[in-house]
N, C-alpha and C positions, 0 to 999 in steps of 0.2 A: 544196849548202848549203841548210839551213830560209831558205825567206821568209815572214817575216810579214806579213799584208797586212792592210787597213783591211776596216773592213765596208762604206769609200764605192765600194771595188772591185765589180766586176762580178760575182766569184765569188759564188758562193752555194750553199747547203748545204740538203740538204732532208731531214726524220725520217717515218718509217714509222710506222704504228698497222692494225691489221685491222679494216679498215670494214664487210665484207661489201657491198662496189660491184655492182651487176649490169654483165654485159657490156655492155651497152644503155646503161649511164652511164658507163662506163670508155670507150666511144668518142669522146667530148668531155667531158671529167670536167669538172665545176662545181668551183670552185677549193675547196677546206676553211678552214674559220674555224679559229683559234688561238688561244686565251684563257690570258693568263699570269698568273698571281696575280690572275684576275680582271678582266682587261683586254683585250679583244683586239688583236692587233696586225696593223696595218694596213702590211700588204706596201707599197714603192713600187712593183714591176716584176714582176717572176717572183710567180706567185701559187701556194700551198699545193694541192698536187692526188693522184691515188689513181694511181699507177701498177700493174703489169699484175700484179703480184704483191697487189693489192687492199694496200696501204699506202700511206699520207696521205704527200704528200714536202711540204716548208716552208723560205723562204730566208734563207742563212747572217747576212744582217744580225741576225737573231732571235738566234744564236749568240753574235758579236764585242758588239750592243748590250743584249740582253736576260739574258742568261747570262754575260755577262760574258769569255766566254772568248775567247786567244789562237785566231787561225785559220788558218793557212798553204798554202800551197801547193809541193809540190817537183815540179817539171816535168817531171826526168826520171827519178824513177820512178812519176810520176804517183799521186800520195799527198797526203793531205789533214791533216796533224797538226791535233790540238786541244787545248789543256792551258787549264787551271783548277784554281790550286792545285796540290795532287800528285797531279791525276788527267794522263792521259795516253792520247789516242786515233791511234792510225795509219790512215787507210783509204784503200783500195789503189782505184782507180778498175776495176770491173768484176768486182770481188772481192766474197765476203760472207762474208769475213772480215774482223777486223780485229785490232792489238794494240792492247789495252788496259792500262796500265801492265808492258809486256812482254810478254804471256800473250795468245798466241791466243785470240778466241772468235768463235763465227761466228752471222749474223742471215740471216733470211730472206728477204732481196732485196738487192737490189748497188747500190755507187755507181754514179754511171754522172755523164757528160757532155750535157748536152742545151743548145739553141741557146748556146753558147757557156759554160754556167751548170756546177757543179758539185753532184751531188744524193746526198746520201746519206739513211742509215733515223733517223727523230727516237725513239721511243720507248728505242732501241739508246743512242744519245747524251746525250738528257737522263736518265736514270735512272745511265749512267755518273757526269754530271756534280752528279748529287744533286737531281734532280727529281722526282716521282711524276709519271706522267700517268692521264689517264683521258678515255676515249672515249665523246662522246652518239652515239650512230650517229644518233639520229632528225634531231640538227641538223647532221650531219656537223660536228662542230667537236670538236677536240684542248681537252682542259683539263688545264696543266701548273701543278704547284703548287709554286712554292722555298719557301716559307715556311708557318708560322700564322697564319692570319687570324682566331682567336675574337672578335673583339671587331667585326668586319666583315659588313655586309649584301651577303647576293648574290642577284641576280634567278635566275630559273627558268632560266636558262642560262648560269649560271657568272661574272656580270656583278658586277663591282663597282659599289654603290652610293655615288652621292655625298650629301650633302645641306650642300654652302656653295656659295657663287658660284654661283646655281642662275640658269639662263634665266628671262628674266620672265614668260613662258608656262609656267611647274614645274606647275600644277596641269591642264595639257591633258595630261600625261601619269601612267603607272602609279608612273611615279622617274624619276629622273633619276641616267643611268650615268658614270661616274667616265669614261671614255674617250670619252665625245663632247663635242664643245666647245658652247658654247651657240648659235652659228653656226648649227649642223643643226636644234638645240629652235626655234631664232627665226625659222627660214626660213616664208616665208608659207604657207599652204595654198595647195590648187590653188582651180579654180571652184568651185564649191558652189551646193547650195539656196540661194535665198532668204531662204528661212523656216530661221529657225537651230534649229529643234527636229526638223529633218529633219535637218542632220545633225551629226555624234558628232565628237567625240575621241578618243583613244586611251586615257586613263584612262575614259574613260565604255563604249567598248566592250567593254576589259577587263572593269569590274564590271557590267553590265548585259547582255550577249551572249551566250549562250551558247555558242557556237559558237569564241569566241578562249578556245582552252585551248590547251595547249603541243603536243597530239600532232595538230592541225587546222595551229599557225602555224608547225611548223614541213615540215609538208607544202607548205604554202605556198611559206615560205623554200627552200626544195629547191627548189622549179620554179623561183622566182626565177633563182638562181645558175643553173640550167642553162642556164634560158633566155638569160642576159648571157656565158654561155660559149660559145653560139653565136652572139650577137648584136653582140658586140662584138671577136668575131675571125673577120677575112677575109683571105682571099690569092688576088687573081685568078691563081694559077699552080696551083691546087690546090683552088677551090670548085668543088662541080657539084649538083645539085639535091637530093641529102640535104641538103645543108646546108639548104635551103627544107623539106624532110621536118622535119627534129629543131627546126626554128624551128619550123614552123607546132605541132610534135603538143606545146608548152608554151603555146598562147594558147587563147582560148575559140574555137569551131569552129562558128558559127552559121551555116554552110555552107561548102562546099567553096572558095568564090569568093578568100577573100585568101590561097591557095594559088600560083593563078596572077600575082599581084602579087611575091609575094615570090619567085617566079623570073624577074621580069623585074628585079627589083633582082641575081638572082646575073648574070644578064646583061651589067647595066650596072656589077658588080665587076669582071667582066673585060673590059670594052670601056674601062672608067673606070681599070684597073691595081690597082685599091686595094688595098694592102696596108694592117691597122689589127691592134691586138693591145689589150686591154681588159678588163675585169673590173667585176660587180656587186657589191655588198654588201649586200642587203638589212637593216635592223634592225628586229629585230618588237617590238620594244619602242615605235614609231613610226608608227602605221597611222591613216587617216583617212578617216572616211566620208562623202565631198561629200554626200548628201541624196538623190542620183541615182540610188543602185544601185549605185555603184564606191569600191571600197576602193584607197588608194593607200599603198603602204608607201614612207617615205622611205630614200633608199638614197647611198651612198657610194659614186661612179664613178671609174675611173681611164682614160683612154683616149688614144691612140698612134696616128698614120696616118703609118705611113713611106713610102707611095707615093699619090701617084693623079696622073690629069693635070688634071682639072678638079674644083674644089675645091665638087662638089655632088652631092646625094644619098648622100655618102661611109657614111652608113649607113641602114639602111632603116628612116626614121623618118620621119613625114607632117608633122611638126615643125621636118626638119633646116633650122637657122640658117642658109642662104646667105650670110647679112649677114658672116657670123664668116669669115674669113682664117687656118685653119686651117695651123701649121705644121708640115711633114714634120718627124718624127723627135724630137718635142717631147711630151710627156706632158701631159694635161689630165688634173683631176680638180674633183671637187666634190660636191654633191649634187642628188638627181634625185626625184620624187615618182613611183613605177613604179603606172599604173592596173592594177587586177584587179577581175576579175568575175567570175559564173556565169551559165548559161544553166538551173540546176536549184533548184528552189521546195523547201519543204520543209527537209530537214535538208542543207544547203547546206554545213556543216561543212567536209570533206576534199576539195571542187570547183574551189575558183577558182584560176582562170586569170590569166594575163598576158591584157589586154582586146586586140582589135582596134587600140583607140587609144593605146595604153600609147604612151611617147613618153620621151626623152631629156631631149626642150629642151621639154617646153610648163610645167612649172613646175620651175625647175631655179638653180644657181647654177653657176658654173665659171672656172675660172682658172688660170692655167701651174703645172705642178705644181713646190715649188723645190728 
């Protein structure tokens, strides 16, 4: 018998696009952005990633709540229906094939089962379901389109623009996007100059810098993601000193020395148990430059620690809140100011890094996620 199930189920479904991933980033793939009619949408759990067949996979909540579509699950032939309207999807879990309103056709990579999750290929599905998509490779992010938008402004990366209920800060930024609440715009800056003519805002750097144009920020945004793909997931059953390699080679490198720091933190992951699972979201549409020499992009975090025994240093941050009471198995999210720097003068453009000091908690808001 078909069951249908909610998108508050655990199930989840994920679509394919051909990213051209290097193996080098397919070994802890930074999650992929997904922008829907202009919106991105903000995974709660499973986040959007490039499996080994270099396609973007994305989860089934996006399906049940974004597309509207029925989603099911049948256990024992291990098959995924999907319908919307008179379309009609079958996918066979390890199969790359599927029936679409009766009729065989086959994609190039399989559904497949992962930590308890169901994943199949999205380009295959939403163009089933009457979608176009299209791929920025530069910013890894999926832009899928149901509708027309003429009459509708979008930023340099597929972003819907709003202009009512604007945060009262609207003019520190380029615009102000339809998908962030005014919470993120009105968060305070971090430390800063002094002298307010040292340092910028994010609509000031846009128009006066050369340096933020889209094929710089979103070199950026890359390392970003990378970097919070190994930053904010550890498993003392399974870290060992890559994990300190793939951290250290995303921050700025002004000597060898906080190499050996951050394998004394994989040390105390596994002397501490810590299991954590987590995700970055950087927005470059939000960048701010203290006066200092550090750019800080604000970003949207989601973060999970289902094990540890003592509830400190849980992540390697020089920051981390001991004061907070941290609960196993419980999701936090919120927003964070991620510092970045360079160590290189001149055309600085395509350089910066995650700084030494980058930090979680030193300008941050955060709250149980509901």
């Amino acid at each position: 018998m078909k069951k249908w199930v909610s998108a508050s189920l655990s199930l989840a479904m994920f679509f394919g696009l051909a990213t051209g991933i290097s193996s080098a980033q397919a070994k802890t793939p930074a999650f992929v952005s997904v922008v829907m009619d202009g919106e991105k949408i903000w995974f709660p759990d499973a986040q959007a990633f490039v499996d080994e067949n270099s396609r973007t996979l994305v989860p089934v909540r996006f399906v049940a709540e974004k597309m509207n579509a029925k989603v099911g699950w049948e256990a024992e032939t291990m098959t995924v229906p999907i319908e919307r309207g008179d379309q009609r999807i079958l996918l066979t879990i390890g199969e790359s094939t599927a029936m679409v309103n009766g009729k065989e056709e086959t994609f190039d990579t399989k559904a497949i089962i992962s930590g308890g999750r169901t994943f199949v290929p999205l380009r295959f599905v939403s163009e089933v379901l009457g979608a176009t998509v299209k791929w920025d490779d530069a910013a890894s992010t999926a832009l899928i389109s149901t509708r027309e938008g003429a009459e509708a402004k979008y930023d340099q990366w597929g972003r819907l623009i709003r202009t009512i209920d604007l945060p009262k800060n609207a003019k520190d930024y380029p615009y102000i996007l339809a998908d962030v609440p005014n919470e993120m715009y009105e968060m305070k800056y971090p430390h800063s100059h002094p002298d307010p003519t040292e340092r910028k805002v994010s609509s000031e750097l846009y128009s006066t810098i050369p340096e933020f144009k889209k094929e710089n920020v979103d070199i950026w945004m890359s390392r970003l993601k990378a970097f919070g793909a190994v930053w904010l997931n550890a498993d003392y059953q399974t870290i060992d000193y890559n994990w300190a390699d793939e951290l250290f080679a995303n921050k700025v490198q002004l000597n060898g020395s906080e190499l050996k720091y951050i394998k004394r933190y994989v040390d105390w992951v596994k002397e501490n148990h810590i299991q954590m699972e987590g995700y970055l979201d950087p927005e470059p549409s939000m960048i701010y430059d203290d006066g200092f020499g550090g750019y800080h992009v604000r970003s949207k975090f989601r973060i999970k620690f289902d094990a540890f025994t003592n509830n400190e240093r849980l992540i390697y941050d020089t920051w981390f809140p001991n004061d907070v009471a941290f609960e196993k198995g419980v999701w936090y999210e919120g927003y964070t100011d991620i510092y970045l720097s360079t160590n290189v003068g001149g055309n600085w453009g395509r350089t910066l890094k995650v700084d030494p000091q980058a930090s979680l908690f030193r300008n941050y808001l955060m709250k149980k996620a509901g």
